[in-house]
C-alpha positions as CSV (number, residue, x, y, z in Angstrom):
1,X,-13.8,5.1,-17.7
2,X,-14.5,8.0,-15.1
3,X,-11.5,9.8,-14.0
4,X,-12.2,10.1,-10.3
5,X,-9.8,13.2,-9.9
6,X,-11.2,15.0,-12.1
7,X,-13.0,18.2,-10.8
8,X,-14.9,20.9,-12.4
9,X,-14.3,24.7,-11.3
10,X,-17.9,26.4,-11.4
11,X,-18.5,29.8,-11.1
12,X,-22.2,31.1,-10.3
13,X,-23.6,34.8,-10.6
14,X,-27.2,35.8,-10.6
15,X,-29.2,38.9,-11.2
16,X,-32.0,40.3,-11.0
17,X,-34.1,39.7,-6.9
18,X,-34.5,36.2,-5.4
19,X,-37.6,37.6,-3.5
20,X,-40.9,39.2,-4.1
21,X,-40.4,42.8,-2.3
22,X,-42.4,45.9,-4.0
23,X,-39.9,47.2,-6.3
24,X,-38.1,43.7,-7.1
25,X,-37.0,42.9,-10.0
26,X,-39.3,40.8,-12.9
27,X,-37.0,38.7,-14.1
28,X,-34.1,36.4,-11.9
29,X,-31.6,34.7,-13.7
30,X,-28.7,32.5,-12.8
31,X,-25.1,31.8,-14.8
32,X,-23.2,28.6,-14.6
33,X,-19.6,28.9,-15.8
34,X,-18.1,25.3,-16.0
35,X,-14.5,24.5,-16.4
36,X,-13.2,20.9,-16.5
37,X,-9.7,21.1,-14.5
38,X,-8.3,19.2,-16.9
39,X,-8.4,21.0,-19.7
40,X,-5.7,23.6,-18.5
41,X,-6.7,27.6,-19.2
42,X,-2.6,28.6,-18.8
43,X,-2.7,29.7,-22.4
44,X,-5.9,31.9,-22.4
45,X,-5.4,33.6,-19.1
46,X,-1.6,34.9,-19.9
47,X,-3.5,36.1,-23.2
48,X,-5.9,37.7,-21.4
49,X,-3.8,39.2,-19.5
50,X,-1.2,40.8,-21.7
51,X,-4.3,42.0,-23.5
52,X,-5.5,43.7,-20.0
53,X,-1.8,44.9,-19.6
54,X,-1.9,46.9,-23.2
55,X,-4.9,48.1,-22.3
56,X,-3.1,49.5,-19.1
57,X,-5.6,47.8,-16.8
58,X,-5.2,45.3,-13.9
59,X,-8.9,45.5,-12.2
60,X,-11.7,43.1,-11.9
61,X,-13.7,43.2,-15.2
62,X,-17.6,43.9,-14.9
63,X,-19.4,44.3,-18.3
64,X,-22.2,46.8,-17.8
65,X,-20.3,48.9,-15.6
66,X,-17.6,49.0,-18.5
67,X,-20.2,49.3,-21.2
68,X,-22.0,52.1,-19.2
69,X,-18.8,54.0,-18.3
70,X,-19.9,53.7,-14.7
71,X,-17.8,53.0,-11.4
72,X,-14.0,52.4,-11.8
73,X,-14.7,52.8,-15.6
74,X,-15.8,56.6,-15.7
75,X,-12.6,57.7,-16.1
76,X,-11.2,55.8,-18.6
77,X,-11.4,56.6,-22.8
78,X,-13.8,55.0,-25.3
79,X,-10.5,53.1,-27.0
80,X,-9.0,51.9,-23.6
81,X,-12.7,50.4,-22.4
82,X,-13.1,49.0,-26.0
83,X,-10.1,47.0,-25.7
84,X,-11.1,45.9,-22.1
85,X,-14.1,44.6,-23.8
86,X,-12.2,42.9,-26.6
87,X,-9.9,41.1,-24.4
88,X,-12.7,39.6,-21.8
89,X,-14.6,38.9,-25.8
90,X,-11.3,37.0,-26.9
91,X,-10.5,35.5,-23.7
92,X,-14.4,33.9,-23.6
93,X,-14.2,32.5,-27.5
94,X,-11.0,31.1,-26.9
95,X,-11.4,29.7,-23.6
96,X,-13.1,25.6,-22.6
97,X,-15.4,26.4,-20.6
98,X,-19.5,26.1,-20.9
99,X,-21.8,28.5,-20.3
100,X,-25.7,27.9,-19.2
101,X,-28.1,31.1,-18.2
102,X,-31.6,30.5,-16.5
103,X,-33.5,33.1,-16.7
104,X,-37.1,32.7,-14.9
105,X,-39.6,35.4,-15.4
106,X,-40.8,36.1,-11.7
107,X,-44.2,37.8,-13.2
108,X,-45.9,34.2,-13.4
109,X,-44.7,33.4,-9.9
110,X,-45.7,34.5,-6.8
111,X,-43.7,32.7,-4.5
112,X,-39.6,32.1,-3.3
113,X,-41.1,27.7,-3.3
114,X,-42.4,28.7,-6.7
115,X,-39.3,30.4,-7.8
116,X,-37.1,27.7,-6.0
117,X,-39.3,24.6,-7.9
118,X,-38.8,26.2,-11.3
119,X,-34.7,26.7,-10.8
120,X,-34.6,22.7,-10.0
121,X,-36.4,21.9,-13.1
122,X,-34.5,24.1,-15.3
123,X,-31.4,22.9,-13.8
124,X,-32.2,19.0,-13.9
125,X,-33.8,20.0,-17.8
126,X,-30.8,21.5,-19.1
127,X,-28.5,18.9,-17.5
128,X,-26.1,21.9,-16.3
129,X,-24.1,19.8,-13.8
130,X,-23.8,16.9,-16.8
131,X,-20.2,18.3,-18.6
């Protein structure tokens, strides 16, 4: 039986260009993040968060910024941007959520309707909306 109050929390980031501009990029990919409300995250978030606290941090996370040492990251250490790194790792194993990627490689298109067809068929393909 279908629970009708059930909802799903989804979070979407792309990268890479939509469009076809000179200097765009080749590739355009899209991230589905799916949480089932239901299956409560209480648990991993305070974890995640005391780990962000030892680290002495309280900022939004973003990866390659924190990898590269760029942005808000320059000016912290190797060990405190390694254990920003190891939280988000921990938080992600530990937490129920799925993950899909779509990554379309925009050399073999040459248009956004091509672009657009192929992100519906990868989307009905994989079943992402389908928890």
């Amino acid at each position: 039986m279908i629970n009708i109050k059930q909802r799903l929390n989804i979070f979407i980031d792309e990268s890479g260009d939509f469009g076809f501009v000179n200097g765009s990029s080749e590739l355009y990919d899209v991230s589905f993040t799916i949480h089932e409300s239901d299956n409560s995250i209480v648990d991993e978030l305070e974890y995640l968060n005391k780990r962000l606290k030892k680290a002495n941090y309280d900022g939004m996370i973003h990866l390659a910024d924190l990898v590269a040492k760029r942005g808000e990251y320059s000016n912290l250490n190797f060990e405190q941007r390694k254990d920003i790194f190891w939280a988000i790792f921990y938080f992600s194993k530990r937490v129920k959520v799925k993950i899909h990627t779509i990554v379309i490689d925009k050399r073999y298109k040459n248009s956004r309707v091509q672009l657009n067809r192929e992100l519906a068929i990868e989307l009905v393909q994989k079943n992402i909306f389908l928890v």
